[in-house]
C-alpha positions as CSV (number, residue, x, y, z in Angstrom):
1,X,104.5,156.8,56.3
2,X,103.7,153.7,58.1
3,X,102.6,153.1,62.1
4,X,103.9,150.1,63.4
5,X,102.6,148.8,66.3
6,X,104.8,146.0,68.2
7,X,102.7,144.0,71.3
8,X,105.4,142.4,72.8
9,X,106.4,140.8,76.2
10,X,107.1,143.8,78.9
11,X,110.6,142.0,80.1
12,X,111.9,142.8,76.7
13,X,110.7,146.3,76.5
14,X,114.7,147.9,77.9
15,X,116.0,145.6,74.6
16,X,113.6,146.4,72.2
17,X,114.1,150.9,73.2
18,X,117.9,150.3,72.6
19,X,117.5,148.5,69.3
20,X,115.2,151.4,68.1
21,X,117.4,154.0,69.6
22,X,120.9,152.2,68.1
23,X,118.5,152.2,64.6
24,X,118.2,155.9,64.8
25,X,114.5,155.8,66.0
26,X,113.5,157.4,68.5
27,X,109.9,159.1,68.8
28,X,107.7,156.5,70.4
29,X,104.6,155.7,72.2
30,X,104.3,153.2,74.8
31,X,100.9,151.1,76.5
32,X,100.5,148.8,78.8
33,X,97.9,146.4,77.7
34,X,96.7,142.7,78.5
35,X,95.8,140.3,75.6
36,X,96.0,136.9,74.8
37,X,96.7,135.5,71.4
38,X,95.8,131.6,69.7
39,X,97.2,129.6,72.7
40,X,94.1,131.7,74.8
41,X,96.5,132.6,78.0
42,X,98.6,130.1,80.0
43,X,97.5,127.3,82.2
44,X,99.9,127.0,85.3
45,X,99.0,124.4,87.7
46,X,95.3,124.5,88.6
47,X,95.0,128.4,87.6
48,X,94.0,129.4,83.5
49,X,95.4,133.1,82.8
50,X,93.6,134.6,80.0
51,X,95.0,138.1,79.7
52,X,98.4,138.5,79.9
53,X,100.3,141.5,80.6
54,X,102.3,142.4,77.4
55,X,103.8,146.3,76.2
56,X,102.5,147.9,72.9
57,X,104.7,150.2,71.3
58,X,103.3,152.9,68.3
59,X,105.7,154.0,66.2
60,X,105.5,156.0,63.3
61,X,108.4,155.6,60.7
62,X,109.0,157.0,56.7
63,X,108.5,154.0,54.1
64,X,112.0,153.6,53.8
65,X,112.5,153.1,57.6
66,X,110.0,150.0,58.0
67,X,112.5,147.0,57.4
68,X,114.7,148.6,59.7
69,X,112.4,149.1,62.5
70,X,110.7,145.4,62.2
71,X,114.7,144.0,62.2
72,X,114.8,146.2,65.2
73,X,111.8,144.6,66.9
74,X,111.9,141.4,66.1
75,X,115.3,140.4,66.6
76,X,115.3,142.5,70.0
77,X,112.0,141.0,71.2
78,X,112.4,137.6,70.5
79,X,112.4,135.3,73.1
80,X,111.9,132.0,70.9
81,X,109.1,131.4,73.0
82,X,104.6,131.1,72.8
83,X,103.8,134.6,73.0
84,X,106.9,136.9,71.8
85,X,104.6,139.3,70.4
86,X,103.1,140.5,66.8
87,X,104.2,143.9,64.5
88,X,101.5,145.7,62.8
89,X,102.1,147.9,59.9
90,X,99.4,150.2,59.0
91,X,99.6,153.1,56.1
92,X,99.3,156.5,57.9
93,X,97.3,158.8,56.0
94,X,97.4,161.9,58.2
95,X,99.9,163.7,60.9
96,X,98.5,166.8,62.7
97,X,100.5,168.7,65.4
98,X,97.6,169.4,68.1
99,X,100.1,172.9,69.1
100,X,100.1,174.7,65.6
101,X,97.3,172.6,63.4
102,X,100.2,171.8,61.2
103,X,99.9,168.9,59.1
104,X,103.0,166.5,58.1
105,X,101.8,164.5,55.3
């Protein structure tokens, strides 16, 4: 199993649910975070932004479902723009329901 973790601009977030939803996906976890990636924020006018709003979503998908959730995400949050985001993919090593102490892996 894999987490992916998709940091992405918050005007896309309605797109990017659907595209995971229409992909058959649809446990997730979603953060409001600020960051800034290489271009170090935006400069408009006079005012430097350093943080910048942006959504993480945490998903947690079977091998075989990775390509298919990364298509998801990145054709749905694309913007073709400085700042459309970055996917993480991470190996999962453990699940644990918190309820019954049952493990998934």
């Amino acid at each position: 199993m894999k987490l992916i973790q998709a940091i992405f601009r918050p005007e896309r977030e309605a797109e990017v649910i659907r595209a995971l939803e229409k992909a058959g996906l649809y446990a997730m976890t979603k953060l409001d975070v600020l960051g800034r990636g290489k271009q170090r924020g935006v400069q408009v006018g006079e005012a430097t932004y350093d943080e910048l709003a942006k959504l993480m979503l945490m998903i947690v998908v079977e091998d075989g479902d990775v390509d298919r959730a990364v298509a998801a995400i990145r054709k749905s949050a694309y913007t073709g723009h400085f700042g459309d985001g970055r996917i993480f993919i991470l190996p999962v090593e453990h699940i644990l329901t918190i309820r019954t102490g049952e493990a998934t892996l």
